[in-house]
C-alpha positions in Angstrom: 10.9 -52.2 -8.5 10.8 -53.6 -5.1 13.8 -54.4 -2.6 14.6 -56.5 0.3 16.9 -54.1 2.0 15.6 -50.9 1.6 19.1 -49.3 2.3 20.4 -51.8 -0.2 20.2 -49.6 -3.4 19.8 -45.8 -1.9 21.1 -44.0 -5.5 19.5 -46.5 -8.2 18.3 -44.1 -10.3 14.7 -45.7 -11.0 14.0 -46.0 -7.0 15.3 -41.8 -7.0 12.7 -41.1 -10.0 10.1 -42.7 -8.1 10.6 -40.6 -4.8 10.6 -37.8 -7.1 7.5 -38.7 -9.2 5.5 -39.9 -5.6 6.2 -36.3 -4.2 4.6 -34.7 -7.4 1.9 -37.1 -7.3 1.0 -36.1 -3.1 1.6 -32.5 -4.2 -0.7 -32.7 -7.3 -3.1 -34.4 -5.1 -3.0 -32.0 -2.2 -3.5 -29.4 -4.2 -6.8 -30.9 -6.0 -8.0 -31.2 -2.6 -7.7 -27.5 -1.9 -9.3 -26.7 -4.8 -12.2 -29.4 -4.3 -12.6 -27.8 -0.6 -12.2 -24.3 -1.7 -15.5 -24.9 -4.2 -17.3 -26.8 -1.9 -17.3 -24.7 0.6 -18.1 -21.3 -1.8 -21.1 -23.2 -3.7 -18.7 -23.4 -6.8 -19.0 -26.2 -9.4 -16.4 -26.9 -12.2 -16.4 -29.0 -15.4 -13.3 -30.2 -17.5 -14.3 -29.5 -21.4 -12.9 -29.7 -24.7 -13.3 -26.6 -26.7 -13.4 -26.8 -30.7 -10.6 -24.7 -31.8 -9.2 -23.6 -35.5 -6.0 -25.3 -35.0 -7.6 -28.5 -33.0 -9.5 -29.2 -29.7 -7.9 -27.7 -26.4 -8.9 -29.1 -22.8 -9.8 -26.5 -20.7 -11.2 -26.4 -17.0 -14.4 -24.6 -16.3 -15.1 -22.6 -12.9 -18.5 -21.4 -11.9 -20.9 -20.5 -9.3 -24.3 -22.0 -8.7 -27.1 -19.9 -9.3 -27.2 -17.3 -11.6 -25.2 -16.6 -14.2 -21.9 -14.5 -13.9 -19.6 -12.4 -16.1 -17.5 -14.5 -17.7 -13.4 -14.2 -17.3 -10.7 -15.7 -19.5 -7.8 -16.9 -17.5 -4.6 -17.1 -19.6 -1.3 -19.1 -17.6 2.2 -18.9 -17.5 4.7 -20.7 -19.5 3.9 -23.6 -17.2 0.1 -23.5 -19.0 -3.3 -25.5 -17.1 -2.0 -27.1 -13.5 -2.9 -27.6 -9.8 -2.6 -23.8 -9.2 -3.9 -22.5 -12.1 -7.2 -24.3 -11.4 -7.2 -23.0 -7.9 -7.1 -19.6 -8.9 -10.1 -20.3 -11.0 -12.2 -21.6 -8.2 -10.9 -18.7 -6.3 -12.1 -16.4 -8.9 -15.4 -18.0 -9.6 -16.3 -18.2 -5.5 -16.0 -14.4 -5.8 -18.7 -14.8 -8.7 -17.5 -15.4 -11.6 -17.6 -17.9 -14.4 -14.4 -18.7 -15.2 -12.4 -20.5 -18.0 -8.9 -21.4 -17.5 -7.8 -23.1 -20.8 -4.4 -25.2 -21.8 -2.6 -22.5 -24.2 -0.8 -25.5 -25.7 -3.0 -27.6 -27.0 -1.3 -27.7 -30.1 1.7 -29.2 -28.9 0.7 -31.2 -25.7 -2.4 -32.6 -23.6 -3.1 -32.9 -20.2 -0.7 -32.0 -17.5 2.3 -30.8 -19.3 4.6 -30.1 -16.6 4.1 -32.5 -13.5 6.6 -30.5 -11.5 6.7 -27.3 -12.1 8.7 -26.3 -9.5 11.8 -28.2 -10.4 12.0 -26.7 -14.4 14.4 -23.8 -14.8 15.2 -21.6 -17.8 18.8 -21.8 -16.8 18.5 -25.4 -18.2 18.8 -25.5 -21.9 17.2 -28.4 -22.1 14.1 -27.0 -20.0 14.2 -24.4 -22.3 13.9 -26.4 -25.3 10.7 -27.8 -24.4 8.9 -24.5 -22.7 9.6 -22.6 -25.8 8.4 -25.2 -28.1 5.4 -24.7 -26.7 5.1 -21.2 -26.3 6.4 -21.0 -29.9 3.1 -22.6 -31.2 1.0 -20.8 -29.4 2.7 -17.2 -30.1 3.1 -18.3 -33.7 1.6 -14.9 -36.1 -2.5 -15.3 -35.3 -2.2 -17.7 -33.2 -3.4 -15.8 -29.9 -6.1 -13.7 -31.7 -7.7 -16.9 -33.3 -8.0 -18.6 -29.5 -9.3 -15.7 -27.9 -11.6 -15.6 -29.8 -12.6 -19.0 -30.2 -12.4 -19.3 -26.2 -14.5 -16.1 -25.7 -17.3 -17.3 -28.5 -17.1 -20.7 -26.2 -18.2 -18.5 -23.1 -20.7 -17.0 -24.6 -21.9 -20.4 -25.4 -22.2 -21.6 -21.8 -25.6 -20.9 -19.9 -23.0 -19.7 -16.9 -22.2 -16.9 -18.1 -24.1 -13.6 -18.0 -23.7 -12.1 -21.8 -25.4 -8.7 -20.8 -21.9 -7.9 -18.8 -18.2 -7.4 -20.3 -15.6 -10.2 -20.1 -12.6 -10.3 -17.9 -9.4 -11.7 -18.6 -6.0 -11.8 -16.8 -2.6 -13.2 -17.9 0.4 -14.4 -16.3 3.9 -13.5 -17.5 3.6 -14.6 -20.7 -0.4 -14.1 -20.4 0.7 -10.5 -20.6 1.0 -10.3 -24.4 -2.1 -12.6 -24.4 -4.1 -10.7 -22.3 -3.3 -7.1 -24.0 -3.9 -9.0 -27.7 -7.7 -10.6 -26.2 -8.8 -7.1 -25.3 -8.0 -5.9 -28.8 -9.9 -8.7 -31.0 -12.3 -9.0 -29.2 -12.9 -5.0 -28.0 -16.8 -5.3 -28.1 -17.0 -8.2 -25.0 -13.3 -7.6 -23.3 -14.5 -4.9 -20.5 -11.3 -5.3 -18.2 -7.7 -7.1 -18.5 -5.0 -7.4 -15.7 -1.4 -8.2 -16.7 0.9 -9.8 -13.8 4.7 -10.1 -14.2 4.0 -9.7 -17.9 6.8 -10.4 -20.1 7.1 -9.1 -24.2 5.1 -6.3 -23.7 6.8 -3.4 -24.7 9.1 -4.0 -27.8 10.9 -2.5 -31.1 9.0 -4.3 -32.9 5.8 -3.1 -35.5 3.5 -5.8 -33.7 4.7 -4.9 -30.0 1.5 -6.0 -27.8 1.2 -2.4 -26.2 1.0 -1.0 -29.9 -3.0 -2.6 -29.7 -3.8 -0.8 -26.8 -5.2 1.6 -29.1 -7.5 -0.8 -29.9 -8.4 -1.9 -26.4 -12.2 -0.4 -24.9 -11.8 -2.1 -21.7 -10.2 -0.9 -18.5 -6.7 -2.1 -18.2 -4.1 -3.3 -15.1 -0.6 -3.6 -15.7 1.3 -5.3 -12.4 5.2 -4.6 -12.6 8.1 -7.5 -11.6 11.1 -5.4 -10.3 13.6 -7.2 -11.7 11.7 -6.8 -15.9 11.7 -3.2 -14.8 15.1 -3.0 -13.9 15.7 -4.5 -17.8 13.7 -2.9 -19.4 12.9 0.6 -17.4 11.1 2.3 -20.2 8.8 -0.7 -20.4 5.9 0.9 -18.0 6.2 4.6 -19.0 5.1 3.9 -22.9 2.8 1.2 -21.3 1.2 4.2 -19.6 1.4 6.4 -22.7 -0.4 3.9 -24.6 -3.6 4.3 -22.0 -3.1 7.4 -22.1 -3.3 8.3 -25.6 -6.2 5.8 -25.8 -8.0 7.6 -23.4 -8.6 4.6 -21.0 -9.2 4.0 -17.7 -5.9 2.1 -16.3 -3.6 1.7 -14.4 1.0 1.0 -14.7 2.4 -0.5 -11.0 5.6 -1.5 -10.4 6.0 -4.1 -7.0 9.5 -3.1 -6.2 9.7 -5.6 -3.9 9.1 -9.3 -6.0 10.3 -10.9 -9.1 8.8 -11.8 -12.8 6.3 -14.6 -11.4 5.6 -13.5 -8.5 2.0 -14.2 -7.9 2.5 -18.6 -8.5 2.8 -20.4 -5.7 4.5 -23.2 -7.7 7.1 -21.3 -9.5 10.7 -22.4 -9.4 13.1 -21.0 -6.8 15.2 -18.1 -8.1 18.8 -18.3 -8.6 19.8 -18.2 -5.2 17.5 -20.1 -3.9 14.9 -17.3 -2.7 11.6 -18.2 -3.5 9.6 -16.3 -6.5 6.5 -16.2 -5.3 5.6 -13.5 -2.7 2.5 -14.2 -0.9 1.9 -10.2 0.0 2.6 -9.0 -3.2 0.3 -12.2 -5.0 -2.2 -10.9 -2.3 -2.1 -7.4 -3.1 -2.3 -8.6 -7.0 -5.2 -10.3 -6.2 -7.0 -7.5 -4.4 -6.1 -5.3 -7.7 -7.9 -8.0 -10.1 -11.0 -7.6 -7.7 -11.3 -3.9 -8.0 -10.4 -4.3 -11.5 -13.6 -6.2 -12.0 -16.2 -5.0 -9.8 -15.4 -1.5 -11.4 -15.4 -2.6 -15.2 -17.6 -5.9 -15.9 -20.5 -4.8 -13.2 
């Protein structure tokens, strides 16, 4: 829709959605560009696949080096799934040589860019929330996670890329806690390290709580702690570290007493009142973690 007077129709709703969508659109695009300069610049390529699941076809985004082949390193997402940031991290990653897979966890229940704007989404909004646990519903469904790390990891394994003689990495975001701690398990013979950030569901009452599998888990294990899921849940990290301990694993249970559950995404929506969620010190620090997490365990 066009005007004469551009002043003529400042709150029509369509010209407002249009702003909105045009600022999403230059953000998606700036970031794109970052990532496109950050793998130019660090000799890393990147493909968009589609990866033959048990439950349908999910589009993934490839990361990777040129030259020889790397260890391989399963990136699982937020609630907010494959985005702008989510492939940057995975051209970050892969420039510090690794081949790296960052997948769309919902492929049963939507395709390409689920959320445009991040940012503006809020669980405080029920009808936000309808949505981001529909799709986290699918994907958490009984089996569900097992049957894709696997099927993601066999992928991998698949790809000339990747270096098979070394372990597999794979970190998780918030709700990539649960994922990352349930990959390790099924798949004990590859996974050789896992990193949990701002993880959420980890520790529960429950028969099939996620840190229950640790027992199961060979690889070497980081757990990153949001203040504010420690302050609800206190206990949370101490059987976290029992768990390890018991297992007899090399690991590690932090709490960052200074950010908030989602911490490390740059995209995240504000908090409550208004203070940003990421902390670009802390996401730093995270980052540095994940590093020493993998030089140590997938050399």
């Amino acid at each position: 829709m066009t005007y004469e007077n551009e002043q003529a129709a400042p709150n029509d709703p369509s010209r407002r959605d249009f702003v909105v969508m045009s600022a999403v659109g230059l953000a998606a695009a700036a970031a794109a560009q970052s990532t496109a300069a950050l793998a130019a610049e660090a000799g890393v390529e990147s493909r968009d696949v589609e990866i033959k699941m048990p439950d349908g076809t999910a589009e993934a985004a490839f990361f990777y080096k040129k030259g020889k082949p790397n260890a391989a390193v399963l990136l699982w997402a937020d609630a907010f799934g494959l985005r702008p940031w989510t492939r940057q991290m995975g051209a970050r990653l892969a420039a510090a040589g690794y081949s790296v897979l960052v997948p769309n966890p919902f492929y049963r229940t939507g395709k390409g860019l689920i959320y445009p704007d991040v940012h503006s989404l809020s669980f405080a909004k029920e009808e936000d929330r309808k949505v981001i646990f529909g799709h986290m519903g699918a994907l958490n469904a009984p089996g569900n996670p097992e049957k894709d790390a696997v099927a993601y990891i066999d992928w991998l394994d698949a790809q000339k890329e990747v270096d098979k003689k070394k372990k597999i990495g794979t970190q998780g975001y918030c709700m990539g806690g649960p994922l990352i701690t349930k990959t390790a398990a099924v798949r004990a013979d590859r996974v050789g390290a896992a990193a949990s950030f701002h993880g959420g569901g980890l520790v529960t009452d429950k028969p099939d709580s996620p840190h229950l599998l640790i027992a199961k888990i060979k690889a070497q294990l980081y757990y990153g702690v949001a203040a504010n899921d420690d302050k609800q849940q206190p206990e949370a990290k101490d059987k976290l570290k029992e768990a390890i301990a018991a297992a007899h694993l090399k690991g590690e249970v932090e709490l960052y007493p200074e950010s908030v559950h989602g911490w490390c995404m740059k995209d995240m929506p504000d908090q409550a009142d208004g203070k940003p969620t990421y902390n670009e010190k802390d996401a730093e620090r995270a980052w540095a973690k994940l590093l020493a997490l993998y030089k140590s365990a997938l050399a």
